[in-house]
C-alpha positions in Angstrom: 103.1 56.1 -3.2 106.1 56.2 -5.7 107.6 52.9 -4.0 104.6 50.8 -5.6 104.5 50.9 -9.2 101.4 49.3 -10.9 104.1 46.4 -12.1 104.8 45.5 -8.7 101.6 45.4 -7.6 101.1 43.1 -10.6 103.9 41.2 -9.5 102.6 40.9 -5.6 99.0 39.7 -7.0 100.8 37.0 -9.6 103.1 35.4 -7.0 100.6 35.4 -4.1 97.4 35.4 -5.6 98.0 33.0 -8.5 97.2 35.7 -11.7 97.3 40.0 -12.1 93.6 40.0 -11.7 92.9 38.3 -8.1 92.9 41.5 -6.4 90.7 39.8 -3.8 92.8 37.0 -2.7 93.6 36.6 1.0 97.1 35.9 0.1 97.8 38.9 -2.0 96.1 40.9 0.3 98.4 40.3 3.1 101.5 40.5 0.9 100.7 43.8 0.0 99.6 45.4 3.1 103.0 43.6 4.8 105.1 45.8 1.5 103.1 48.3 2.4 104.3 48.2 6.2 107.5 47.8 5.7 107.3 51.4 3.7 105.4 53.3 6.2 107.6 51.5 8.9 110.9 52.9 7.0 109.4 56.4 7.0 108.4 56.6 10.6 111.9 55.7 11.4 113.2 58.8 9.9 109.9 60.7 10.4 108.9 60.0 14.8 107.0 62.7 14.6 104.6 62.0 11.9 101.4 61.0 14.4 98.9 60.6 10.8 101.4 58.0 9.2 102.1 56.1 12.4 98.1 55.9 12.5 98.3 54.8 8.8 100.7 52.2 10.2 98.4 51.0 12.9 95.4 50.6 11.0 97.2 48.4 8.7 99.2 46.4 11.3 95.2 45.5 12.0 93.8 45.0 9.2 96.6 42.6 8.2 96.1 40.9 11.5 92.5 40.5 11.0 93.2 38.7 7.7 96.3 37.0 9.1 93.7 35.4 11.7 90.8 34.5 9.2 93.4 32.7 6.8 94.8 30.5 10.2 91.1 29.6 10.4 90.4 28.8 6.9 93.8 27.4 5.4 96.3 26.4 8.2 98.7 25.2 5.6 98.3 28.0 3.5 98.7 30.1 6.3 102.0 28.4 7.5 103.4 28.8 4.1 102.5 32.3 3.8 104.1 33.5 6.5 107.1 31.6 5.7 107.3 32.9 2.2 106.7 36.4 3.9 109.2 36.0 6.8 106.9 37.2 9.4 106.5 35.8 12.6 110.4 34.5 13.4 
């Protein structure tokens, strides 16, 4: 995982999830799992072939869904503004 260094997953948790150490926040989560995707997607593009990173891809295309669909529960604002701030969902 050399394209996530342990300052830019500092970074992600202190922009989304208000400080370094709210690893659990919904927000953070999403962000990073949507970096993440955007990695994995990048490498399947060169890579069609690679069958255990596309199922990487998948599982994490669900699990952010799954999170995506608790926080639109929960926090419709905050759900509105994250995925503006993220650019997902154009």
């Amino acid at each position: 995982m050399s394209y996530l260094t342990v300052e830019k997953k500092a970074n992600i948790f202190k922009e989304f999830g208000g400080s370094e150490k709210n690893t659990g926040s919904i927000e953070a989560q999403i962000a990073l799992l949507t970096l993440r995707i955007t990695s994995i997607s990048d490498h399947m593009k060169q890579n069609k072939k690679d069958f255990s990173s596309n199922r990487g891809l998948m599982k994490m295309v669900g699990q952010r869904k799954r999170l995506l669909s608790y926080l639109a529960k929960t926090d419709l604002s905050g759900y509105r503004a994250l995925l503006e701030k993220l650019g997902l969902r154009k």
